[in-house]
DRENKEGU-145114 format. One line per 4 residues: number of its first residue (from 1); for each residue x negated, y, z of N, C-alpha, C, O. Coordinates in steps of 0.1 Angstrom, whole numbers, padded with zeros to 4 digits. Last residue first. Layout:
<atoms>
NUM> X,Y,Z,X,Y,Z,X,Y,Z,X,Y,Z ~ ...
</atoms>
This chain:
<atoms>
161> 0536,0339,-0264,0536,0352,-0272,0524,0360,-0266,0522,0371,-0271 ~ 0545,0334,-0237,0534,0327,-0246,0528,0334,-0254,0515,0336,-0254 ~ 0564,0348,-0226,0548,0349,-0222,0544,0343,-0228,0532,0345,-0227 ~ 0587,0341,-0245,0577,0354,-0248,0566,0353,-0242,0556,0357,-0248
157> 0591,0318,-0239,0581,0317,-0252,0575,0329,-0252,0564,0332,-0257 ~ 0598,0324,-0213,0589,0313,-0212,0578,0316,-0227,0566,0316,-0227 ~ 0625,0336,-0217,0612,0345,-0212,0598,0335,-0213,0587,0341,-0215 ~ 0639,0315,-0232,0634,0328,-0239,0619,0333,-0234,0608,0333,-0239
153> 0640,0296,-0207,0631,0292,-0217,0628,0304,-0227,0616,0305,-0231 ~ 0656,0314,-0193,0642,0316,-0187,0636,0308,-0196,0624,0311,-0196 ~ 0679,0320,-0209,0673,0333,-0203,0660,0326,-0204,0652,0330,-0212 ~ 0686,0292,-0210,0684,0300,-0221,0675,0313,-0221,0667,0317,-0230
149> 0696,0289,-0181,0688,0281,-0188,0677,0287,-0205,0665,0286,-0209 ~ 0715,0309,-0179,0704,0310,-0171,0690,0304,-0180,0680,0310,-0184 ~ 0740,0300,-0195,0731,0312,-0197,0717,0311,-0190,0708,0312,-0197 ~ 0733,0259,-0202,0740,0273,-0196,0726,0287,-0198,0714,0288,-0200
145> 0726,0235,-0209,0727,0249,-0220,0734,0262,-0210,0738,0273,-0214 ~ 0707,0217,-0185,0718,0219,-0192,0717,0230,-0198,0707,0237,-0195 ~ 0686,0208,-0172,0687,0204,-0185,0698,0207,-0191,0701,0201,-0202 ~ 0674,0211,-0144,0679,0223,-0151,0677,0220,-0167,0669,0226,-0174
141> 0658,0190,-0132,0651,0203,-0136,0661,0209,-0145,0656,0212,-0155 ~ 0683,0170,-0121,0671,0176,-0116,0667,0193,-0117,0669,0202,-0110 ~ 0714,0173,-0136,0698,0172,-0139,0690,0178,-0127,0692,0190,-0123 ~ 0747,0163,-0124,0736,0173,-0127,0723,0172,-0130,0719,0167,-0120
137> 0758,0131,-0132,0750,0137,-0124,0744,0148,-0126,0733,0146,-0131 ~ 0769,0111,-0150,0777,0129,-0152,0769,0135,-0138,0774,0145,-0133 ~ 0759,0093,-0150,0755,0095,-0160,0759,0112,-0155,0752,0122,-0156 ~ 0761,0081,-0121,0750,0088,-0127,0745,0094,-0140,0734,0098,-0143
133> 0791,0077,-0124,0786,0089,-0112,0770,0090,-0119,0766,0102,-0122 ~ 0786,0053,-0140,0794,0066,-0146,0786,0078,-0134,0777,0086,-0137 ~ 0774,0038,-0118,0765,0038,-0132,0773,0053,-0137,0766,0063,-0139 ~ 0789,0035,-0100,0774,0044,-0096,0769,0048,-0111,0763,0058,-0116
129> 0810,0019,-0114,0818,0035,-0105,0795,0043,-0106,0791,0053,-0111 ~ 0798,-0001,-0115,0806,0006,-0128,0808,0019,-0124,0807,0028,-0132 ~ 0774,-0012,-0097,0786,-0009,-0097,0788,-0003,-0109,0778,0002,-0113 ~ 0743,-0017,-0108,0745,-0007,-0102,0764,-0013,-0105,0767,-0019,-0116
125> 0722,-0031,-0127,0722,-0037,-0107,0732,-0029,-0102,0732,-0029,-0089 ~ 0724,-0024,-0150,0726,-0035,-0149,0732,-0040,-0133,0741,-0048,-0130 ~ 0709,0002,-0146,0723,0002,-0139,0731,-0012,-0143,0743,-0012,-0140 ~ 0680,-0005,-0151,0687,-0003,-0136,0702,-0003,-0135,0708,-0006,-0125
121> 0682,-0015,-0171,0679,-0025,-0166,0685,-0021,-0154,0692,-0027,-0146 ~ 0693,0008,-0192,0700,0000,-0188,0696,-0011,-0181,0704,-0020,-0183 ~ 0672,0023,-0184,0678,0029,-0177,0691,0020,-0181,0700,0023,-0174 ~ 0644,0004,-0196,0647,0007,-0183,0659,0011,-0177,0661,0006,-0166
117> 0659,0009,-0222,0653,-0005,-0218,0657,-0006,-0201,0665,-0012,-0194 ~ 0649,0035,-0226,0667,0034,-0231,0665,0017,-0222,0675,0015,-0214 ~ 0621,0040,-0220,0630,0045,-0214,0645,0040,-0217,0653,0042,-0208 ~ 0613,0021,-0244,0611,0014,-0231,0620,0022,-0222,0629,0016,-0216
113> 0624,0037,-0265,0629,0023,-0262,0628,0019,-0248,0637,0016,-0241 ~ 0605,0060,-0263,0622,0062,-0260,0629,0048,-0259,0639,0047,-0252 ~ 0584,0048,-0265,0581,0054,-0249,0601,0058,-0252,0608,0059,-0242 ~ 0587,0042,-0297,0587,0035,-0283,0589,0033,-0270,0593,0023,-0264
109> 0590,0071,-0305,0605,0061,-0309,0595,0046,-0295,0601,0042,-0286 ~ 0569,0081,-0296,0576,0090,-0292,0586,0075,-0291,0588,0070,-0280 ~ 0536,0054,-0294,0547,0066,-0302,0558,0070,-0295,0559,0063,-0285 ~ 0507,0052,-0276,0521,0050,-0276,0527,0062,-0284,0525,0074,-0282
105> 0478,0038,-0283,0485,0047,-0287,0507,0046,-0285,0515,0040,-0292 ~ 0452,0025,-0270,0462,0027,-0275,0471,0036,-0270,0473,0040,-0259 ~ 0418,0017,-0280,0427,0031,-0282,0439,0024,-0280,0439,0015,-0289 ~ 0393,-0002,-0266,0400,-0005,-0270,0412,0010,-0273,0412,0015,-0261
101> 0356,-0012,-0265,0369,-0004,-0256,0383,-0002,-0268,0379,0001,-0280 ~ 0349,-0048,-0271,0353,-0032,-0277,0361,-0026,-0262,0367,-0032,-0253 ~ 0334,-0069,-0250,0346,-0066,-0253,0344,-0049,-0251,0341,-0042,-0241 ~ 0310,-0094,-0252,0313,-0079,-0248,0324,-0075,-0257,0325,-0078,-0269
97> 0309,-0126,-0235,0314,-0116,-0243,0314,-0101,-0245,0321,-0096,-0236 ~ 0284,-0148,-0236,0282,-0138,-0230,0299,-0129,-0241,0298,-0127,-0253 ~ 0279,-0172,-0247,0290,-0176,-0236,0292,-0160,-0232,0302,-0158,-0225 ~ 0260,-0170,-0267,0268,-0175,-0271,0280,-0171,-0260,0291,-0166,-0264
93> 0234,-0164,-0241,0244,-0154,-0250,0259,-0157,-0258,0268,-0150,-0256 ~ 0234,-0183,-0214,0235,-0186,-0233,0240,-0175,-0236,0253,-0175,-0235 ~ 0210,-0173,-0192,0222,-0180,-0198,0220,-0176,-0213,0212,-0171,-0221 ~ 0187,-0204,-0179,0191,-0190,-0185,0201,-0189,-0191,0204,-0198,-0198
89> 0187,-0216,-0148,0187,-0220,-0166,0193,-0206,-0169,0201,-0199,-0163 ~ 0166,-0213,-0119,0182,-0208,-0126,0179,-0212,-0143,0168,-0208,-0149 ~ 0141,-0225,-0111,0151,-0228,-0105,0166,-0228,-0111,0174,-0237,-0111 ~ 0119,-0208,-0125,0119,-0220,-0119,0132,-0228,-0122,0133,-0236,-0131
85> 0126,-0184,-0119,0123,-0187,-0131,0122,-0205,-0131,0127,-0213,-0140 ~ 0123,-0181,-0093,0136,-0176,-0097,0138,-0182,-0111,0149,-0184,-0116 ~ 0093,-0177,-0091,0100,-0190,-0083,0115,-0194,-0090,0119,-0205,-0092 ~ 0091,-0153,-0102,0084,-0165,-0110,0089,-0177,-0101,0089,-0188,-0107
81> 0102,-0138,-0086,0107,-0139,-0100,0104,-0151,-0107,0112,-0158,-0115 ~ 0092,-0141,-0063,0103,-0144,-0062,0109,-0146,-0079,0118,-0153,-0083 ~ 0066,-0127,-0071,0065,-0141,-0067,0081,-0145,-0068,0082,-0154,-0076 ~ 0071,-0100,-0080,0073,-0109,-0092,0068,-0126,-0086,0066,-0135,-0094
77> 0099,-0080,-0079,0092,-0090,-0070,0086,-0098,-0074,0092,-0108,-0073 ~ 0102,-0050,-0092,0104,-0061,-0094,0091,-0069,-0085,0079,-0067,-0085 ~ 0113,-0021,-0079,0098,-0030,-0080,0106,-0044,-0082,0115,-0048,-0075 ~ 0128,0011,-0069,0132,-0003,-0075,0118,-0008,-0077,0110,0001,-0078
73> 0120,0034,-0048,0119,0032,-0064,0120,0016,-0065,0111,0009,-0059 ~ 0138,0063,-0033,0132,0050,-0030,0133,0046,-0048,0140,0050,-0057 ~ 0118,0093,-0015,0128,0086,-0025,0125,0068,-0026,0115,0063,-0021 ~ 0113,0117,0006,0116,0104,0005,0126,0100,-0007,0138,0103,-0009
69> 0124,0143,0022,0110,0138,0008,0104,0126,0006,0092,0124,0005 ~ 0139,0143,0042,0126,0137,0046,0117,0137,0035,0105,0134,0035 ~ 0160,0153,0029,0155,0161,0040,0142,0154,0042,0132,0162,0042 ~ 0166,0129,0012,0162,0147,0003,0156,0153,0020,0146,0160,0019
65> 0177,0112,0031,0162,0110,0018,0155,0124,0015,0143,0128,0015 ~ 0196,0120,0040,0186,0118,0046,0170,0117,0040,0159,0120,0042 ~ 0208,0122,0019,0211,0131,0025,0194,0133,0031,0185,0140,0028 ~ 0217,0093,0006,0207,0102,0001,0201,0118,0008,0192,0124,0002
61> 0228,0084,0030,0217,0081,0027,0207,0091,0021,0196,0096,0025 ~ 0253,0094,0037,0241,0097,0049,0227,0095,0038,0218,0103,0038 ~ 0273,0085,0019,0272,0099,0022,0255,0102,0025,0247,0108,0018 ~ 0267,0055,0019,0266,0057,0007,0267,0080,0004,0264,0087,-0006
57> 0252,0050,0050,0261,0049,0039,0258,0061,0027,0251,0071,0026 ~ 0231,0041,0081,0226,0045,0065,0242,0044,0056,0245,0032,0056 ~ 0254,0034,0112,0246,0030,0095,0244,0040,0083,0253,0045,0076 ~ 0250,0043,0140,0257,0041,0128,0246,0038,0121,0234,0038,0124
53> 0231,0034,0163,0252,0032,0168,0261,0032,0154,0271,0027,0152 ~ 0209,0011,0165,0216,0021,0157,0231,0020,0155,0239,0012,0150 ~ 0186,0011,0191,0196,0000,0184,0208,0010,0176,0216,0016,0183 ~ 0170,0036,0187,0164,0015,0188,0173,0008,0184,0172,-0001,0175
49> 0182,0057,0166,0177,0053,0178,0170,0040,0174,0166,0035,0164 ~ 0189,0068,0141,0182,0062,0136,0172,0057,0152,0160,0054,0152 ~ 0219,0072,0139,0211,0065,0131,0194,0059,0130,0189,0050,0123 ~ 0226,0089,0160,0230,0080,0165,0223,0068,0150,0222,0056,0152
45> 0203,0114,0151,0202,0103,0165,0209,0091,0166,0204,0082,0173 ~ 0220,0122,0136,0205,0112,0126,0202,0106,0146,0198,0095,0150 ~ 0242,0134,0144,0243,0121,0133,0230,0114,0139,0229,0103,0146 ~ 0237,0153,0157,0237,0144,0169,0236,0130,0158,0232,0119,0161
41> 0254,0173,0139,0248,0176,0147,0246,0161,0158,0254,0160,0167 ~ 0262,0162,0109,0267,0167,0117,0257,0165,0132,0253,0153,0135 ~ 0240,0171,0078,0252,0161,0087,0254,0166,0100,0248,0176,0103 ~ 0223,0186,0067,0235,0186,0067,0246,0177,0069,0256,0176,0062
37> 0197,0177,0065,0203,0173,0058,0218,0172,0057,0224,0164,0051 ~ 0186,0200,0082,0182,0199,0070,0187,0193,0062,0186,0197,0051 ~ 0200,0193,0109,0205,0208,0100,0199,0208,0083,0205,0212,0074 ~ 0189,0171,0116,0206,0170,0111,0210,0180,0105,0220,0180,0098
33> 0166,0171,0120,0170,0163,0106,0180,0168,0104,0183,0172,0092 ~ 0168,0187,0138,0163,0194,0128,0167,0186,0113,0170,0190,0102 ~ 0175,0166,0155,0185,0175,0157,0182,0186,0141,0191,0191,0134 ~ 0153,0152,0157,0165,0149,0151,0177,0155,0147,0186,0152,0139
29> 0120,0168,0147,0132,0165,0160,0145,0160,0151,0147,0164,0139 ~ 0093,0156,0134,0105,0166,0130,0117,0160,0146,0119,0149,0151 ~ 0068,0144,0126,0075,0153,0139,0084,0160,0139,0083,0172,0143 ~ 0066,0126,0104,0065,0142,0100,0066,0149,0114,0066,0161,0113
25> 0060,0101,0121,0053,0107,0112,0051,0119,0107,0040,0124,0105 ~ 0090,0097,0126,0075,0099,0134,0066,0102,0128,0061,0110,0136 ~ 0103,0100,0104,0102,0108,0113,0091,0108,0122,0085,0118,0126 ~ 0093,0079,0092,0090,0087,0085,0086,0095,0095,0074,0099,0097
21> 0100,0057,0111,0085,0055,0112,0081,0070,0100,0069,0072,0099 ~ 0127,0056,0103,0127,0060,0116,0105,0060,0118,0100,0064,0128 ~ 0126,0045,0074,0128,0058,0079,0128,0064,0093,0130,0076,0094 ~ 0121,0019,0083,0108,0026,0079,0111,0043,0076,0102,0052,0076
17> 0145,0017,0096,0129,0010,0104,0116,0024,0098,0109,0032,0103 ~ 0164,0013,0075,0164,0026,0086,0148,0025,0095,0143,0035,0098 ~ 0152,-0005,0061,0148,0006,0057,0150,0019,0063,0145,0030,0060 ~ 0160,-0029,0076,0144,-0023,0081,0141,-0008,0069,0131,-0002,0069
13> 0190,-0027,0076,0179,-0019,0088,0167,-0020,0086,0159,-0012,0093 ~ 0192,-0031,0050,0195,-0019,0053,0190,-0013,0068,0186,-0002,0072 ~ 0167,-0048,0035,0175,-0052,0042,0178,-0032,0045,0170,-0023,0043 ~ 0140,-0048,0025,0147,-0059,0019,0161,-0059,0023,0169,-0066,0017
9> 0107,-0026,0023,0122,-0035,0030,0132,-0039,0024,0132,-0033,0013 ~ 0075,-0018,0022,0088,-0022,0020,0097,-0029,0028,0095,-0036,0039 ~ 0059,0014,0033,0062,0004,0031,0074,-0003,0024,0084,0004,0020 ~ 0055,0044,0023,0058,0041,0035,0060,0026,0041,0064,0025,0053
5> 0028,0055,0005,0038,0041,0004,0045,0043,0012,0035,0049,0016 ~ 0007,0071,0002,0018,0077,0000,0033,0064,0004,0045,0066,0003 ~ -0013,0056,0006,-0011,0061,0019,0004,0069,0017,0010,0074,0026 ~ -0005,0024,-0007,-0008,0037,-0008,-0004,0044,0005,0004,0041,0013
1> -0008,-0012,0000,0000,0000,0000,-0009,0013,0000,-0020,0012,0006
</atoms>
């Protein structure tokens, strides 16, 4: 190892391990970790004591990284590779699929089937009396021709205008 190395780890505590051997290293107080990497005041103590109350996540980590000047870089293992080589048969591309991303497109006269589809699936389940009571039900959003209606779609195209 390089004096720049801080060592390796395999596991999410021994890399709190060798981030807890950063800090010793730079003398930085914990409490300083916490303003530099902007976590909450008391975090990096409960991370990174003897027995650690939280865990390095997917928030804390890089957090912690950038305040300490610490990055971490992938290495292929190559005793474990060459053992791994050993052991696993390689696979067959043949068996491998990659599947297109795929466009679809719903038309107006469909998305009006599936809606005509649905709205007699539900009143299928509905009394004779609910099914009429919902057809002659006022609209929600104001789908009828009255003056009002007319006014505020007008005013609508003029702000477009």
């Amino acid at each position: 190892m390089s004096d720049r190395t801080l060592g390796e780890f395999d596991s999410l505590e021994s890399l709190q391990k060798l981030l807890r051997l950063r800090i010793e290293q730079t003398q930085i107080t914990r409490l300083d970790l916490d303003q530099l990497s902007g976590l909450p005041n008391g975090y990096c103590s409960k991370l990174f004591s003897e027995v650690p109350i939280k865990k390095l996540g997917r928030l804390s980590l890089p957090l912690v990284l950038g305040a300490l000047n610490v990055k971490l870089i992938a290495v292929v293992d190559e005793s474990a590779a060459a053992q791994q080589r050993i052991t696993v048969t390689p696979r067959s591309r043949s068996h491998v699929r990659v599947q297109a991303v795929h466009s679809i497109t719903f038309t107006r006269r469909r998305l009006q089937q599936w809606g005509r589809k649905g709205g007699s699936n539900s009143r299928a389940n509905m009394s004779p009396r609910q099914a009429s009571a919902l057809g002659s039900a006022p609209r929600k959003h104001g789908g009828g021709d009255d003056h009002e209606n007319r006014e505020r779609r007008a005013a609508v195209v003029l702000d477009l205008l």
